[in-house]
N, C-alpha and C positions, 0 to 999 in steps of 0.2 A: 643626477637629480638636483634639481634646481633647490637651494636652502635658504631658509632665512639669516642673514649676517647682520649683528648688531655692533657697535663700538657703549663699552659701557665705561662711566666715572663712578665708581662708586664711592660718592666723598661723605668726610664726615658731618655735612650739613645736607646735601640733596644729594640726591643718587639720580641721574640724566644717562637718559639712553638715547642713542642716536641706531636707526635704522636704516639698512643702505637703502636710497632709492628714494627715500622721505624725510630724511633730515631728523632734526629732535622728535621723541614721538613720546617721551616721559623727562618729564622734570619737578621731582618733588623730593618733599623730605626725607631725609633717611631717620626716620622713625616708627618703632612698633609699638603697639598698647597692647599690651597682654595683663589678664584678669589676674591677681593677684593671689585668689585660692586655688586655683588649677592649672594657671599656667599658660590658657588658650588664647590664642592671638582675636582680640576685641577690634582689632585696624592697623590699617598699615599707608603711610606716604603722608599724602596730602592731609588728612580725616586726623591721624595720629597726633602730626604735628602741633595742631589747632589745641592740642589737650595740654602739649607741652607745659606746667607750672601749672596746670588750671583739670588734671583728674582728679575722680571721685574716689573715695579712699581704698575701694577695692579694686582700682585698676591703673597701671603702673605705664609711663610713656619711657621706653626705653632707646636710646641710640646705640644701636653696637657696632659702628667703625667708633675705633678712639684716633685723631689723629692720624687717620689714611689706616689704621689697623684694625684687621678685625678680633675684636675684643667678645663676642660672644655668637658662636660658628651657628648655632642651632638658628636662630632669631634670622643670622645672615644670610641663611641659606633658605628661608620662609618668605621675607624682605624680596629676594632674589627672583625665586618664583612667581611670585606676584607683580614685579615691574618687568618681567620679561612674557610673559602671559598677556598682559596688557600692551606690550610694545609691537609683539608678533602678533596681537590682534586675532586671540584664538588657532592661528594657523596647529597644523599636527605636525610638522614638519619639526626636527629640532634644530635651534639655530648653530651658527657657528659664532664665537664672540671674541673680541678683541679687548681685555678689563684692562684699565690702567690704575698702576701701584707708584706709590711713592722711593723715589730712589733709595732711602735709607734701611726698609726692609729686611731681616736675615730670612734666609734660604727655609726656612720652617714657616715663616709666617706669608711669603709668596705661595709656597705647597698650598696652604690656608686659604688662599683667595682661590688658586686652582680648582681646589675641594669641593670650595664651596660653589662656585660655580657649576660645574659638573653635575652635584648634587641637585643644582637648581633646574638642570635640563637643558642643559648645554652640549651640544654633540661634539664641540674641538674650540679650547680655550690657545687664545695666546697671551701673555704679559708682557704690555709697554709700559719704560717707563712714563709718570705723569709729565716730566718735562718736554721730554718728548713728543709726546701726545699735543701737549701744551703749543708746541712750537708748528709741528703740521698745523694743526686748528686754527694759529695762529696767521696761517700764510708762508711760513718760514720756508723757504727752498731747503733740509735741512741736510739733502744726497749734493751738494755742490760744498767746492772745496775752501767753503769761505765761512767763516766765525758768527755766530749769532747768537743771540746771549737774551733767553730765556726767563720770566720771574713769575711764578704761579703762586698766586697769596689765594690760599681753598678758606674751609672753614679749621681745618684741625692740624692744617700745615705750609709752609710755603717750601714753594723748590724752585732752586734758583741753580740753573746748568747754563754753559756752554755748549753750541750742537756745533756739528761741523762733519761733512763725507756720512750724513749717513748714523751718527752715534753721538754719544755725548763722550766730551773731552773733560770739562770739569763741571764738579756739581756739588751741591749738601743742600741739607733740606735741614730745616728748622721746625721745632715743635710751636710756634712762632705767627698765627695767623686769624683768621674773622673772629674766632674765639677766644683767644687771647684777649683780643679789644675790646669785644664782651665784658670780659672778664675785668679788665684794666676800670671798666667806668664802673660798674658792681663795686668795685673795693674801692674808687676815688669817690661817688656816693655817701659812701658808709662813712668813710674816713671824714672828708669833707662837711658835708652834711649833715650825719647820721640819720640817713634815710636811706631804707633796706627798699632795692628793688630787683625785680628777676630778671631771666635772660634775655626774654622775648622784648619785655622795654629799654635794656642796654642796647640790644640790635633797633630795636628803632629811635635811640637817640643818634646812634652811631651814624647810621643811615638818613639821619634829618640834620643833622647840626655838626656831626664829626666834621674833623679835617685833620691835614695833617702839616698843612703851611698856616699862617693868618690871612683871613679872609678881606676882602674889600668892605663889606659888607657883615660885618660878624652878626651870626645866629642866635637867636636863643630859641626856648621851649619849655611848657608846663611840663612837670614831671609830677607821679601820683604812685607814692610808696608807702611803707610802713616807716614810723617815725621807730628808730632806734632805743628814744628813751622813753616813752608813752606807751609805744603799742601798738597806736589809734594811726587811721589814715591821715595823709599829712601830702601835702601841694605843694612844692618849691618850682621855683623859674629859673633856671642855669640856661647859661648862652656855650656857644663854640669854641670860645678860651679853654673856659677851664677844661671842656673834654680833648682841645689838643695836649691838656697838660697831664691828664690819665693817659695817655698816647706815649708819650716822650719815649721809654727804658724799649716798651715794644717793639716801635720803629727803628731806635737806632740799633737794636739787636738786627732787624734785617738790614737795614743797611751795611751794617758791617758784614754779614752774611753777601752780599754784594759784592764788598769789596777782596773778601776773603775769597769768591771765586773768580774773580779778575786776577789776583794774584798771580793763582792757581793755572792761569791759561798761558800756554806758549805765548810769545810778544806777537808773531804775525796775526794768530785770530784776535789779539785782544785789539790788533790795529784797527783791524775791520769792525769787531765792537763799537772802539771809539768812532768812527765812521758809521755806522746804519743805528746804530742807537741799540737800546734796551729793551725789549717787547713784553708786558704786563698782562699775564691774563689770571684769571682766576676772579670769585665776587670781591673778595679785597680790595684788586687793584681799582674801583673804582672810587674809593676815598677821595675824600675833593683833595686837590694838591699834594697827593700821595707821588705824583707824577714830578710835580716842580721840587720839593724835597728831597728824590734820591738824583735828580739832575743838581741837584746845587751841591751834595755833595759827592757826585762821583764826575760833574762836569762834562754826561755823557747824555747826548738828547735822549727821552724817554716815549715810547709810543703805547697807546694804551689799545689791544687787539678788539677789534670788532664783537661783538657777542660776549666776553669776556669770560661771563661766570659759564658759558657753554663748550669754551675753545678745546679742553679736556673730551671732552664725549668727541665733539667733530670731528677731531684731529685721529681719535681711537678710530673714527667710521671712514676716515678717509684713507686710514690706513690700512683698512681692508680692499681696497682699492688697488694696492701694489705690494701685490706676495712678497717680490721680491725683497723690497723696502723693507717690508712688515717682518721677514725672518731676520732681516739685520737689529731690528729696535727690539726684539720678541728676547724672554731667556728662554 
């Protein structure tokens, strides 16, 4: 019987599903709105996210991956069935699914994504890792017996492996990633400025003016918060300096994170490393000059993968593609 087979990311900022046969066929927020007195889901994805910082007192926008984990099963498994419903396009059939998880993971909280899936109406779950994933997606040839070296900056993590024959030879993942930076300009704001602002306008200073080298060109932009010591709405003008300068402790944590898995790798793959370069996917790796900064200090050319924030879901869908492959990268 012919099935539906999906490749799913379910990250802690968008949840992206890839359908075999059609490519991306969901990419939205991993957020639910659930009403406050009862409990009942108000919306989910796209609609929820919009509410983010901005719901009415009785109804609550909640993200339940925290950092690639899931943090609240019931929500996850409601979230689930609704972007896979939508993906499979009503079909009755139930799919087969490929989820990718973050390396770091313990054996209790993979069960957890299994579960949930399953629950969601899934007929036969496999778990890749997200590096992995990252690296097919990527283009990576990842079953040939030569070194490639992976760097997935999500929203709630980055994973940064070496692949080689087929599997990953080193790896660590870091709590370390879009949110963080978020987070980084939120507290440089306050500190700086003392103007209180949310997440949704961190994410789009980030996305307008961030960097993570000096620009040719440096940025600026109005900003619209709450003034610290007033109260009252309050207008300041910051340029792209000072947010590379909220940036600094973040970045260089991944960096070192970087260098800490080059360590990590036998010398021959780290040979070929140095030779094909570094492969970036995830929404992260599109930082302006995210690319020339970890080349300048690891002196190793950087390439930044096509689709980037999608290469996770592809790479799960194209791994559906080759059983064989796919029971190697699977636990």
């Amino acid at each position: 019987m012919i099935t539906n087979e999906i490749g799913i990311d379910l990250g802690t900022s968008n949840t992206i599903i890839y359908l075999k046969g059609k490519g991306i066929v969901v990419n939205e927020p991993t957020v639910v709105a659930v009403s406050k007195a009862n409990g009942k889901i108000h919306s989910i994805g796209k609609e929820a996210g919009e509410m983010l910082g901005r719901t009415p007192v009785d109804i609550r926008a909640l993200t339940p991956i925290k950092e690639g984990v899931i943090a609240n099963f019931d929500i996850t498994v409601s979230l689930l069935k609704y972007f896979i419903k939508k993906a499979i396009n009503g079909s009755f059939l139930k799919p087969k699914a490929v989820i990718c998880i973050p390396s770091h993971i313990t054996d209790v909280e993979k069960r957890a994504v299994r579960d949930a899936v399953i629950a969601a109406g899934v007929k036969e779950v496999f778990l890749i890792e997200k590096c992995m994933a990252a690296a097919i997606g990527a283009g990576i040839e990842v079953n040939k017996p030569v070194g490639s070296m992976v760097v997935d900056i999500g929203g709630g993590s980055t994973e940064i492996a070496v692949v080689s024959l087929g599997g990953v030879v080193a790896t660590q993942s870091l709590n370390i990633a879009g949110h963080t930076l978020d987070n980084d300009i939120i507290q440089f704001m306050k500190k700086n400025h003392n103007l209180v602002i949310g997440d949704i306008t961190a994410e789009d200073i980030k996305k307008n003016i961030g960097s993570a080298c000096p620009l040719k060109d440096e940025l600026s932009m109005d900003i619209k918060g709450r003034d610290l010591v007033s109260g009252l709405p309050k207008t300041i003008r910051i340029n792209s300096s000072e947010i590379r300068e909220a940036f600094q402790e973040s970045l260089s944590a991944i960096i070192d994170g970087i260098k800490s898995v080059l360590e990590k790798t036998p010398p021959e793959l780290a040979a070929d490393i140095f030779e094909s370069g570094i492969v970036l996917t995830g929404g992260g790796s599109i930082l302006k000059g995210l690319g020339k900064l970890i080349n300048v200090h690891t002196e190793i050319p950087i390439f930044i993968a096509e689709s980037p924030a999608e290469c996770v879901a592809i790479g799960a869908g194209k791994a559906l593609d080759e059983t064989k492959n796919l029971r190697k990268t699977t636990f």
